[in-house]
N, C-alpha and C positions, 0 to 999 in steps of 0.2 A: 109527704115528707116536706119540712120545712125548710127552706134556706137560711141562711143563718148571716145577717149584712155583717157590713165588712170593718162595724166597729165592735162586733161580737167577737171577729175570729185573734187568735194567738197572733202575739208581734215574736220571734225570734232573731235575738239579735247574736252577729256571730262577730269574733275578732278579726282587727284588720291584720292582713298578711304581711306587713312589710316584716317586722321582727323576725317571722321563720325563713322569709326569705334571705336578708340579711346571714342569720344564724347560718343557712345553705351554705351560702356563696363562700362564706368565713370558711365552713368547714373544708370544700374543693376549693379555696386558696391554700388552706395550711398542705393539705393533702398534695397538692402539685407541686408547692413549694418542697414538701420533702422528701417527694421523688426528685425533682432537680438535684437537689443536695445529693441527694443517697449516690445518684446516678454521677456527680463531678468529684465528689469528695473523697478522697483518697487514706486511708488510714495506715498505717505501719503492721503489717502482720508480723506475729512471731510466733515462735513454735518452742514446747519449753523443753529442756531437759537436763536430766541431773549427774553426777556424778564427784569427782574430786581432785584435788589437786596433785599431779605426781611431777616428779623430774623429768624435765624434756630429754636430756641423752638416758637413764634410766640407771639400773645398779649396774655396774663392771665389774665382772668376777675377776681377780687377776689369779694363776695358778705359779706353781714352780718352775723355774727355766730349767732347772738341773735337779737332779737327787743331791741332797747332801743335808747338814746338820745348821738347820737355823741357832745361830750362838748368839746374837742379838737383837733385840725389837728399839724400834726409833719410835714408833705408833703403839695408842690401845685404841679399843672401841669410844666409839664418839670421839675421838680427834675430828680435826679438821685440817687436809692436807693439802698442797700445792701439787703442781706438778711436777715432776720429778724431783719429788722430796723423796728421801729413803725413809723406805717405810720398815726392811728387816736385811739384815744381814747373815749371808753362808759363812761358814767356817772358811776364814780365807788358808789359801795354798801358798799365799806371795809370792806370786810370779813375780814380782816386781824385777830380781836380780836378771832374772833369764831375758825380762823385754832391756833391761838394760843394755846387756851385753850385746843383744841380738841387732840392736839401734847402734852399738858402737861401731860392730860392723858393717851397717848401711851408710853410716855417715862415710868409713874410711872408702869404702866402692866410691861412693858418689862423689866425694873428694877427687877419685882418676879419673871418672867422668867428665868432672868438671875440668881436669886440665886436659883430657884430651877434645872438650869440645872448645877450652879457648885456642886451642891449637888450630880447628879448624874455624874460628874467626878472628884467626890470625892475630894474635894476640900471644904472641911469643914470648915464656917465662927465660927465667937464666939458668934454672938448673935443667937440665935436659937431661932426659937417661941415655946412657952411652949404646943401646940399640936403636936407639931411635933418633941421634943427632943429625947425622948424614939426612937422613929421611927428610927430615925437620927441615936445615937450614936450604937443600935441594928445596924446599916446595916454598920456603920463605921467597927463595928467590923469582923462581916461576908466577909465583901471585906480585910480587915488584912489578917485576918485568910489565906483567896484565895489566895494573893499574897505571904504567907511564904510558903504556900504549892505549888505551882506555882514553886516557885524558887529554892523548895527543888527537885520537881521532876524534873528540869532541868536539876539542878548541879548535883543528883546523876542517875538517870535513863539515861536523854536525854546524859549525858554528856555535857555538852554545859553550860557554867555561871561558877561563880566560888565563892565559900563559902562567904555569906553576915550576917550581922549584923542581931538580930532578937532582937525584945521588948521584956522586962522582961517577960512579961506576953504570948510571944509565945515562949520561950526558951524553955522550958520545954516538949511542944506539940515540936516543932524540935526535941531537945534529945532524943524522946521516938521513935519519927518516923524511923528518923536516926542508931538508937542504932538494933532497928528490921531488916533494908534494911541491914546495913552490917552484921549481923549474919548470917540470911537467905542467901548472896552472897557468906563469908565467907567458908561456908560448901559446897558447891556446888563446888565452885573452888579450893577446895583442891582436892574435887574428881576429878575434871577433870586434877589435876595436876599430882597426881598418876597416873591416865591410862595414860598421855604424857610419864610421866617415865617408866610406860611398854611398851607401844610403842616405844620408844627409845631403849631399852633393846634389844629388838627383831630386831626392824629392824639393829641394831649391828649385832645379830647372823646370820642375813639373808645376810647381806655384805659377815662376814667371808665365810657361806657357799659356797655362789657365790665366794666368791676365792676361796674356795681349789676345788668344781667342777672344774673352769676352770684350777687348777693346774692340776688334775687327768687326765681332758680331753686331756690336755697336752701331761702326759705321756705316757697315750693310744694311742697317736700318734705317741710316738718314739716309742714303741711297736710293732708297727704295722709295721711299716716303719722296725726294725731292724727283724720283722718273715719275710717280705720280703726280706731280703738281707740277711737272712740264706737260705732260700726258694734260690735263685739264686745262691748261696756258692754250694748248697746240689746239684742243679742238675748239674753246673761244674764239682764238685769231681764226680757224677756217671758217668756222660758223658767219663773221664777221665780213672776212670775203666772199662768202657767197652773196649774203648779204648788199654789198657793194656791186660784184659784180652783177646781182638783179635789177640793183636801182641803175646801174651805168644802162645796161643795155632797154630800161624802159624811158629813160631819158632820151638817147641816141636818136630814135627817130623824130622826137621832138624839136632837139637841136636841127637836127636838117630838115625839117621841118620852118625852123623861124619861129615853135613856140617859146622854144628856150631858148638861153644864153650859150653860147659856146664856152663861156666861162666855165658854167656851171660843169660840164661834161668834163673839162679837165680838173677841176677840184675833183670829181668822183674817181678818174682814173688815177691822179695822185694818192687818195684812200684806199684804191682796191690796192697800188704799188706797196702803199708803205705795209696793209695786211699779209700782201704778199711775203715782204723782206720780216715781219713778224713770222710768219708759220715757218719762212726758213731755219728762223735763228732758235725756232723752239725747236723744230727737230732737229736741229744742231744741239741742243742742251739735251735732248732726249737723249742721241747718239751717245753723249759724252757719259750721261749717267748708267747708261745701258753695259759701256766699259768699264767704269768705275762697278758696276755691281760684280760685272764677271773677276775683275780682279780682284776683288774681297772674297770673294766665293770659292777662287784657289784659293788665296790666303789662309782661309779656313779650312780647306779640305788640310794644306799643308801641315798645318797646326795644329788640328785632330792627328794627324799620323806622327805628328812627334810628342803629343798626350798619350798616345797609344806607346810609343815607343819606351817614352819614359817612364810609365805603369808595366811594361813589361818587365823593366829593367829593373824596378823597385821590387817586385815580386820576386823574380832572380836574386835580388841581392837578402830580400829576410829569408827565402830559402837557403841562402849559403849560411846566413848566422844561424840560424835555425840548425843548421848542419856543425858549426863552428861550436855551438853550444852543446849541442848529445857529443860532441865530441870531448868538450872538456869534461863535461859529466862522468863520458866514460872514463877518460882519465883518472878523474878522482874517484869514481870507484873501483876502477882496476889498485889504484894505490891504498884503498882502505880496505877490497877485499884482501890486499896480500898482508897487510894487519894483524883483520880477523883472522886468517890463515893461519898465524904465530898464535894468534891469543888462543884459541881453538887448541890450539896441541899443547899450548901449556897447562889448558884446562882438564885436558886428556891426562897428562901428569899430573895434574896436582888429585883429581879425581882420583888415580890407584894408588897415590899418596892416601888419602883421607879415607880411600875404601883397608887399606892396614888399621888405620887408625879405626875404623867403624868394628870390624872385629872385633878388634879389642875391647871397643866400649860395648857391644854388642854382647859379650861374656859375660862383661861387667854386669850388665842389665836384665841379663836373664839371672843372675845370682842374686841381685836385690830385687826382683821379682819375686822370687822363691822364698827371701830372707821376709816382705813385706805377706805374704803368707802368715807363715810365724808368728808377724806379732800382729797381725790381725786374731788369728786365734790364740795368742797368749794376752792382749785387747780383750776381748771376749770374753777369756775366762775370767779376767781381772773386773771386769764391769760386772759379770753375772753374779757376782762376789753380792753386791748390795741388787734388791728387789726396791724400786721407785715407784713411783705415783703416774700411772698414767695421765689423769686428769687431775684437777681438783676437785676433792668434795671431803665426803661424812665419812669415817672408817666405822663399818660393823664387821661380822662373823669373821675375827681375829682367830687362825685357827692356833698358832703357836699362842703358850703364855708364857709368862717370866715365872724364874724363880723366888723363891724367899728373900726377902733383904734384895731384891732384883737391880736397885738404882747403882750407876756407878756415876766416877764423875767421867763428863765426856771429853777433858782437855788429858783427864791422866791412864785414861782405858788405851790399852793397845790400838786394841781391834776399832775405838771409832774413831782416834784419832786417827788411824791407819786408810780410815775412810772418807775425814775431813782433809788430810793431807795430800793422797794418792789419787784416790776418786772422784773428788767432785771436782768441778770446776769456778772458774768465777761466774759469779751470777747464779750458780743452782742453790736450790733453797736448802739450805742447814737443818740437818737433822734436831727433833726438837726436844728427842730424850736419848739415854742410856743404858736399857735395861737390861741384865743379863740372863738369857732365855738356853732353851733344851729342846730343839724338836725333829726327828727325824725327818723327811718332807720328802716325796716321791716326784720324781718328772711329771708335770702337769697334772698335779694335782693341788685343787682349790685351796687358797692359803686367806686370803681376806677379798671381800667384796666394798667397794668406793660408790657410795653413791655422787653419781656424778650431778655437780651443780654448778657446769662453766656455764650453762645455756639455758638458767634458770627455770624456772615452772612452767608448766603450762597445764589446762585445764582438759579432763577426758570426762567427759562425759557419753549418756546415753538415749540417742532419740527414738522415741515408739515409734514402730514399723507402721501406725499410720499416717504419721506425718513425713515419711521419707520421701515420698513425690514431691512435695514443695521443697525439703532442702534440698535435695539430689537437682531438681532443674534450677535453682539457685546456683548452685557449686559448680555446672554444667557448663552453664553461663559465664560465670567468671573464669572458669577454665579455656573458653574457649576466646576469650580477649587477651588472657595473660600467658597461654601456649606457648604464642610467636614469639613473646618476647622472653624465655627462659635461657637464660645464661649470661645477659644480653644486658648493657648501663645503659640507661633510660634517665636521661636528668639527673646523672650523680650516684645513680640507683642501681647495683645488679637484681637483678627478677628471677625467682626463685618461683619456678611453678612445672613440674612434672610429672606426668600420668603416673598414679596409681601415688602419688607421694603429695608432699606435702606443698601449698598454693597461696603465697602471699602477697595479697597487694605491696606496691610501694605507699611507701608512708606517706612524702613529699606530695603538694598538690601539684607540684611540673610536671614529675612525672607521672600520676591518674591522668595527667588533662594531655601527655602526651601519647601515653595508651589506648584513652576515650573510653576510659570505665570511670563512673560514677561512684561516689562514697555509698550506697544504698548496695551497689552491684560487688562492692566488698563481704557479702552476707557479717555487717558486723553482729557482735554478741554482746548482753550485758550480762554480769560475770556477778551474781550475788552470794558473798564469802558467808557463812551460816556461822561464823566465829565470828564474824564483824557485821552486824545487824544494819542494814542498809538503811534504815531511817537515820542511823545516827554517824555510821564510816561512809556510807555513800555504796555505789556498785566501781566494779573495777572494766573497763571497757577490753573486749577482745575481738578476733576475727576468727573464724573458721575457716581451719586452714585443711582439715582432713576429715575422709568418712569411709569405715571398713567397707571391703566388697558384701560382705557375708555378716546376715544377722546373727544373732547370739542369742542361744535358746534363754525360758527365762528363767530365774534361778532366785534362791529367796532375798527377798527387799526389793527385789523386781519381777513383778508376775506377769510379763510381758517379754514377745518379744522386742529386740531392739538390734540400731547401728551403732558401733562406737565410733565417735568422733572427736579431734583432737582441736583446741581453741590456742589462740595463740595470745597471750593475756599480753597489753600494753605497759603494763608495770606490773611489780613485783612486789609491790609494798602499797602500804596508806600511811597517810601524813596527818598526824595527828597537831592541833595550837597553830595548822597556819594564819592563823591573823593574829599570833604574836609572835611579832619579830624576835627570834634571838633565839625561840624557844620550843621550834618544833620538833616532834617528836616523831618517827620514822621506824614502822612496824615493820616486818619482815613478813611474809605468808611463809608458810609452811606446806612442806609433802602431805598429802593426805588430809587437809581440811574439806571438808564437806561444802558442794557450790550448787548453787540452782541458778541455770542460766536462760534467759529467754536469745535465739534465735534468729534474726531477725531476716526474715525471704523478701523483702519489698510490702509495696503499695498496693493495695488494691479497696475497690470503692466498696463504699458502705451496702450498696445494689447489690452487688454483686457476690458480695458474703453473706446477705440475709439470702437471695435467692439459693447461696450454695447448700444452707440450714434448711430451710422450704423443701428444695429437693432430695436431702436428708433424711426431714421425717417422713417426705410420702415413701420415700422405698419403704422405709420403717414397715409403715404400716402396710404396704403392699405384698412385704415378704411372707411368705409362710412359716409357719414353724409348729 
């Protein structure tokens, strides 16, 4: 076998790898990059569902109050009516005479009433009746009498008021009352004035005293201070003579001696003399100060016993005013209780005075009692006469109709004048026709049904029963932030949110931001009207306000089960030409237009909703079937 050299053998040339690795890396950057994304990015979920538009209070059937003969129709089908517009009229009975009469005499009662109750606030007319004069002018006086004695105890007891006019005839009862109160106060506070002025007296002497103690104590001081500085003199000078007397007697044998001077020895014995006649004269100054201290020492003993004396005696003396005073006190109220005493029995009188007159009114009252009976039910009947408009809305299934040639005029017809004049009042809405009608009409039974439109639309729709888990814990949510505050003004706002009913955010951003619910945690809704095509009206924004307990089987046009749920639409209308001024044009929605609304349950990531599809299809395919 041959070898074969090595300019014989095949060259194989291969590409270089940067390109595919490149290509790689590209592909696990895109790759990772859109898991990050998937995994931070948040997108708006909704859930969709359909249904239509109806009236938020819904139709009100109104029935007959009474049996009797509908004679007039004010409404036909499709009017539009207010509230308490009349809508038909009963054959009236006109009561009218009867509530007249029946009113004349609650007026003339209440006319006695009224003069027997300005009687008792005293308020005296000029005609009296002759059983009751005596009565009368008796308790006129008794209440006088109370008011001068009233005003006497004010001005002079309470203090308070100040001196008033009195009638002839109680001038004299004042003077004598008066004349007593200050005599009685008179005496009493002169005594108390004299102990002020012994009090005064004293506590004078009590001042002085306290000054000349503290003057004595004073001089007890320098005293004391100058036996000290004798005391310190005296042991100097003896220190001094001993002094001398050591130096005399070591000199002395020197003198006889012949070392010293004999001079010298008597100089020293002259020094020790004059130290001597020193320590004398200091314990002569000691002596003197030693008396001087004792005699301040009584002084003050003295001096304390008549500070004592004199505090005894000021104590005694505000005891006695102190006594001086509950004395006048009692005075003065033994003289205002014997007052009240008077005023008290006149009150006793005038009381079985006013209890005759309570009787009587008391009669009175139970007759217009009885009489406002009456015309409450002759009121009643007279109102039951015309059938009104609960609410406002739409008139359909009108059960009465009119006759032939049915129009009358309504200024020259009995019957509605009878009901523009008598019935209505100011301010209620005017009937808006006159027709003359026939119809027998049973007690509650159904006469016309009002679609009511004071609380405009709102949107029902119906969500598939597999999307009820997201809105249910949506609604749950907001439920359980807007609970607390139901009933309750939140920033201007009342909040309207109660189990099993209906759950509205507030609108204001105060009040969300003072609740601390989120625009998102409002589950709002976009509201798309199938009569106004959303590319070209736009969508109408709403909130979900409500979701039945109970699904509803499915039935044709919906082959599903589902919840019904009620939306609460933000407006009512679309505005057509707004960006020309002057010239917009302002749609109304209607009952029953067809809506497809999407839902809207929150955020959630892009991750997290393909993984929910992912494990979607593997059940799929894991299920059996």
């Amino acid at each position: 076998m041959k070898s074969a050299s090595i300019s014989e053998q095949p060259v194989i040339l291969e590409k270089p790898g940067l390109l595919s690795h490149l290509f790689l890396w590209m592909i696990m950057l895109v790759s990772t990059t859109s898991v990050i994304w998937a995994y931070f990015a948040n997108i708006e979920q909704t859930v969709p569902a359909m249904g239509q538009l109806a009236l938020t209070s819904g139709a009100r059937e109104i029935q007959a109050p009474t049996t009797g003969a509908v004679v007039r129709l004010h409404v036909e089908n499709g009017d539009r009516v207010e509230r308490n517009q009349p809508i038909l009229t009963f054959s009236p009975t006109n009561p009218s005479a009867d509530l007249r009469a029946v009113e004349t005499l609650r007026a003339t009662l209440e006319k006695e009433n009224e003069f027997y109750e300005s009687i008792v606030n005293n308020q005296i007319t000029t005609n009296l009746p002759p059983q009751l004069a005596d009565l009368i002018r008796d308790r006129e006086a008794r209440s006088q009498e109370n008011q001068t004695l009233q005003s006497l105890v004010d001005e002079l007891y309470h203090g308070r008021g100040t001196a008033m006019s009195f009638s002839p005839a109680m001038a004299g009862l004042v003077a004598n009352y008066r004349a007593e109160y200050q005599s009685r106060v008179a005496t009493g506070q002169l005594k108390i004035i004299e102990l002020e002025r012994q009090l005064q007296q004293n506590r004078d002497s009590l001042r002085a005293a306290t000054e000349k103690l503290e003057y004595t104590q004073n001089q007890l001081t320098y005293s004391e201070q100058q036996l000290n500085l004798a005391g310190n003199q005296l042991s100097k000078s003896e220190e001094l003579l001993s002094v001398n007397e050591s130096i005399l007697a070591q000199i002395s044998p020197l003198v006889e001696q012949g070392a010293m001077s004999d001079l010298q020895r008597k100089q020293r014995e002259q020094e020790i003399l004059r130290s001597q006649n020193e320590v004398i004269g200091q314990q002569d100054r000691i002596e003197q100060r030693q008396g001087e201290i004792n005699q301040r020492r009584r002084e003050i003993q003295e001096q304390r016993a008549e500070i004592q004396r004199l505090e005894n005696e000021e104590q005694r003396t505000l005891a006695s005013i102190s006594r001086a005073q509950e004395e006048l006190q009692n005075t003065k109220d033994s003289w205002a209780r014997d007052i009240y005493n008077r005023i008290q029995e006149n009150h006793k009188q005038i009381a079985s005075s006013d209890s005759q007159l309570s009787r009587s009114r008391l009669e009175n009252e139970k007759r217009i009692s009885d009489i406002k009976s009456q015309i409450e039910k002759l009121q009643e009947q007279r109102n039951t006469q015309v059938l009104r408009a609960p609410a406002s809305g739409i008139i359909f299934e009108l059960e009465p109709s009119t006759k032939s040639n049915a129009a009358l005029d309504m200024n020259q017809d009995e019957i509605c004048s009878y009901v523009i004049n008598s019935i209505l009042r100011p301010g209620d809405p005017m009937p808006s026709r006159c027709d003359e009608a026939y119809f027998e009409a049973q007690q509650t039974q159904p006469l016309v049904t009002i679609l009511d439109d004071d609380e405009g639309l709102k949107a029902e729709v119906h969500i598939n029963n597999s999307d009820m888990a997201l809105v249910l814990n949506a609604l749950r949510m907001k439920r359980e932030l807007l609970t607390p505050f139901d009933g309750k003004e939140v920033a201007g706002e009342v909040i309207e949110c109660q189990v099993e009913k209906d759950c509205i955010c507030p609108t204001s951003a105060a009040a969300r931001e003072e609740i601390g619910i989120a625009d998102e945690q409002c589950i709002g809704v976009e509201v798309n009207i199938d009569a106004f095509p959303s590319n070209e009206f736009g969508t109408v924004p709403g909130e979900l306000i409500w979701i039945s307990q109970n699904a509803i089987p499915p039935e044709e046009g919906r082959p599903f089960f589902s919840f019904r749920a009620n939306i609460k639409l933000e407006r009512q209308y679309f505005m057509l030409n707004e960006d020309i001024p002057g010239q917009e044009i302002q749609i109304k929605l209607q009952s029953g237009m067809a809506v497809n609304t999407k839902v809207n349950i929150g955020k959630r990531t892009v991750l997290r909703m393909l993984f929910s599809r992912l494990t979607g299809k593997f059940e799929s395919i894991t299920d059996l079937r």
